[in-house]
C-alpha positions in Angstrom: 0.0 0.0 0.0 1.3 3.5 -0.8 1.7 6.4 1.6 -2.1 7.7 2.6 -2.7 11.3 0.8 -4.2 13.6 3.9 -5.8 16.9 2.9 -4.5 20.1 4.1 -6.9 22.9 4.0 -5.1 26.3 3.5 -5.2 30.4 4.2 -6.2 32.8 1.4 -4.5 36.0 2.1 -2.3 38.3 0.6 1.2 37.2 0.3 4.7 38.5 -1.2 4.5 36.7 -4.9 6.7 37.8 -7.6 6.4 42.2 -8.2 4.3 42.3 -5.1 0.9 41.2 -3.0 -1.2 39.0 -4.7 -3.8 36.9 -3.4 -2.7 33.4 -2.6 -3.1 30.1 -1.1 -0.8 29.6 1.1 0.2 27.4 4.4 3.2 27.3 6.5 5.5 24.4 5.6 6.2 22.7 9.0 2.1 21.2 8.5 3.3 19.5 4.8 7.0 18.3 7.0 5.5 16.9 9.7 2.7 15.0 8.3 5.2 14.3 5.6 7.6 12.2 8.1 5.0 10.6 9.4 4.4 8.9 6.2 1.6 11.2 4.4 1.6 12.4 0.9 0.2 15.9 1.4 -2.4 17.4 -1.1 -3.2 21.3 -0.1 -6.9 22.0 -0.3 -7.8 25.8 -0.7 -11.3 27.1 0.3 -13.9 26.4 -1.9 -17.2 26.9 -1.6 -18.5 24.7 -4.0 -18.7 21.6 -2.0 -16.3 19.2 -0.3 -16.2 16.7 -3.2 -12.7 16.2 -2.5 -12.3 14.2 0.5 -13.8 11.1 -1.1 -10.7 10.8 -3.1 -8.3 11.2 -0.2 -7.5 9.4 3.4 -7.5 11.8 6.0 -8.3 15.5 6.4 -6.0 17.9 8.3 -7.9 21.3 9.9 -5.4 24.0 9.9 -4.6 27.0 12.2 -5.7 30.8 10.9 -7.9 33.5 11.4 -11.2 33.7 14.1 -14.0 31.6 12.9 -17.3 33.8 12.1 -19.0 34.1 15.6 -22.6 34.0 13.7 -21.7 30.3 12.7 -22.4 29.8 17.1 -25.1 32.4 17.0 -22.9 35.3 18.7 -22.3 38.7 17.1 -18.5 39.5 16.8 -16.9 41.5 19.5 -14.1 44.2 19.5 -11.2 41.5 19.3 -12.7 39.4 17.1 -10.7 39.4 13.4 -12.7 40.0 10.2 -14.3 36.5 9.5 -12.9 34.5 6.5 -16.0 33.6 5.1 -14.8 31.2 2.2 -12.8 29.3 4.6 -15.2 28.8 7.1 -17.5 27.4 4.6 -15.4 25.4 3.0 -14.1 23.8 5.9 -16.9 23.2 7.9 -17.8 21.3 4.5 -15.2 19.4 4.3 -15.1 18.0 7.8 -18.8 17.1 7.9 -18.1 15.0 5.2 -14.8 13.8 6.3 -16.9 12.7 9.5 -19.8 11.5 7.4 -17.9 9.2 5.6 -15.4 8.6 8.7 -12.5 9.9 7.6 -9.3 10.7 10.1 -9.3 14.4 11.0 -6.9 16.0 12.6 -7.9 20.3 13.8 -5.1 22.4 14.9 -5.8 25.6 16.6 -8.7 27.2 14.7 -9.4 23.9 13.7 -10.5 22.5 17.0 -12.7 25.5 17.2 -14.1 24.6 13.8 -14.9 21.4 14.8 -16.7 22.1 18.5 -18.7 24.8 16.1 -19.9 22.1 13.6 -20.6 20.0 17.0 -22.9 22.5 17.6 -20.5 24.1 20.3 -19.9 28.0 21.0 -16.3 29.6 21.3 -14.7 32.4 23.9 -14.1 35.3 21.4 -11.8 36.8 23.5 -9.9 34.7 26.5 -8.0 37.3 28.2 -11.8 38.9 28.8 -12.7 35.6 31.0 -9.1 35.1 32.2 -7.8 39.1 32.8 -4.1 37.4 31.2 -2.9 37.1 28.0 -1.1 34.2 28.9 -2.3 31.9 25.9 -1.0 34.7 23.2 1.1 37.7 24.7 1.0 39.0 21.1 0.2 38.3 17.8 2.2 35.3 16.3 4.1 34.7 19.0 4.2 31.6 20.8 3.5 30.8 24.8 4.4 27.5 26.3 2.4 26.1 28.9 1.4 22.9 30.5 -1.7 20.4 29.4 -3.3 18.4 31.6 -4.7 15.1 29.4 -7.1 12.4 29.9 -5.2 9.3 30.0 -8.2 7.6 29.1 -9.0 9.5 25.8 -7.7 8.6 22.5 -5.2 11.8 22.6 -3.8 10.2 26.0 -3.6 6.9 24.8 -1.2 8.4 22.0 0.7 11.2 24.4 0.7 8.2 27.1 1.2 11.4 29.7 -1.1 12.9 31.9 0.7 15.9 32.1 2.8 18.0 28.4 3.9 21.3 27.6 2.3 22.7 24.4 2.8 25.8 22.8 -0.4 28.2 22.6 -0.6 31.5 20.1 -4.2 32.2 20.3 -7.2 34.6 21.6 -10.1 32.7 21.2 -11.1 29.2 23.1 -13.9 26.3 23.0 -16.3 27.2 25.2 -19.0 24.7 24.9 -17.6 22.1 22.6 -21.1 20.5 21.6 -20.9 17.0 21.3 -17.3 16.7 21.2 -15.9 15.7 24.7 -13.0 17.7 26.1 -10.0 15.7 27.0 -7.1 17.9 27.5 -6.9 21.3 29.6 -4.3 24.2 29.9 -3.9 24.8 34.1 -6.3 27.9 34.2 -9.2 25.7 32.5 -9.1 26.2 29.2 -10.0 23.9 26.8 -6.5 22.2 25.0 -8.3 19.0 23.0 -11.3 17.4 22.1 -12.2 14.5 20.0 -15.3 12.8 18.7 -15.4 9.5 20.6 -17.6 8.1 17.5 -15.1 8.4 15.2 -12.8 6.6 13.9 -9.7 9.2 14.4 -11.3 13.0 15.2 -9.2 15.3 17.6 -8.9 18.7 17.9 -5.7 20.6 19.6 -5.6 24.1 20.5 -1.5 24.1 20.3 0.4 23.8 17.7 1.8 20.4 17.1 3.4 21.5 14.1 5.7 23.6 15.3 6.7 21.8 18.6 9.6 19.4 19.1 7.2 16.8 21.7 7.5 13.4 21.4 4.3 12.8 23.2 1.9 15.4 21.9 4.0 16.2 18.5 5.5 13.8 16.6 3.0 11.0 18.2 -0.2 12.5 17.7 0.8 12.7 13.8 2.4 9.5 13.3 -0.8 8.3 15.1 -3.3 9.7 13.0 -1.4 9.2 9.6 -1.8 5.4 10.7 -5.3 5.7 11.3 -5.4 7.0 7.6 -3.7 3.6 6.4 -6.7 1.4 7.5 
């Protein structure tokens, strides 16, 4: 059997291309290196609104990090902090991972992608956590990175991959799962927050609010992807 092909959705936003800003999709290379040594073959799936048609033909569906979801997706109107809502990705992903799901599909939601998936579990989101926690210890500014400690349910799929209790993760974000629907919570930063989820009916569906990506962890890094690129093989 060849390598599984995993999905990768992407950004569209202005980047440096040739004379100058053009519109562009585009996604930060560690996501295509890591899944890559875990044994993927990486195809990079930019919004489209059209329908998810795509992930029939591939093995596994990666949710990546980016911009606020749209707070009218969980019936909230935006507040002050919340960033100008990406409409075609929002779309387009919650598309895709419904029908990743419906046809049980491995998923995989990083950062933005967790909250993605508690909204299409009909969960709500914290637009702004430094407003419920008076810190800005998850993101002490824009694209940088805070390391902090995760408690995880040994009992969950995600702990039976870390096989810790206790990791450090690395956070850069404002907004949080709040309510995470039908999804069940199974990892937690120390002041409460809500780290992971997953979809206990599912095959392979977890969500992480840190960035896996970009962290040298054998337990919640390098593990969690080698484990769900296997769960793409079956």
């Amino acid at each position: 059997m060849g390598r599984p092909v995993i999905g990768l959705s992407c950004y569209h936003e202005p980047a440096s291309w040739g004379s100058g800003m053009k519109s562009a999709a585009v996604i930060q290379w560690a996501y295509v290196e890591k899944l890559q040594q875990a044994g993927a073959a990486v195809v990079v799936l930019p919004p489209d609104t059209d329908g998810p048609e795509a992930i029939g033909r591939l093995d596994g569906l990666v949710l990546a990090g980016g911009a606020d979801v749209d707070p009218s997706l969980y019936g909230q109107t935006p507040s002050e902090h919340t960033e100008t809502p990406r409409v075609d990705r929002d779309i387009s992903e919650l598309a895709l991972y419904r029908s990743a799901r419906q046809l049980d599909k491995p998923v995989l939601g990083i950062c933005r992608g967790l909250q993605l998936m508690a909204v299409a579990h009909n969960g709500t989101l914290h637009q702004h956590l430094p407003d419920l926690l008076d810190t800005n210890a998850h993101r002490e500014a824009t694209g940088a990175f805070t390391e902090h400690a995760v408690r995880i349910d040994l009992a969950s799929r995600l702990g039976q991959i870390a096989k810790v209790a206790e990791a450090i993760a690395n956070s850069s974000h404002h907004q949080g799962v709040d309510s995470p629907g039908t999804l069940t919570p199974v990892a937690w930063a120390l002041d409460g927050v809500i780290e992971a989820c997953e979809d206990r009916s599912a095959n392979f569906a977890i969500g992480v609010q840190w960035h896996p990506e970009l962290l040298d962890n054998a337990n919640i890094s390098t593990a969690l992807f080698a484990a769900f690129v296997r769960s793409a093989m079956n």
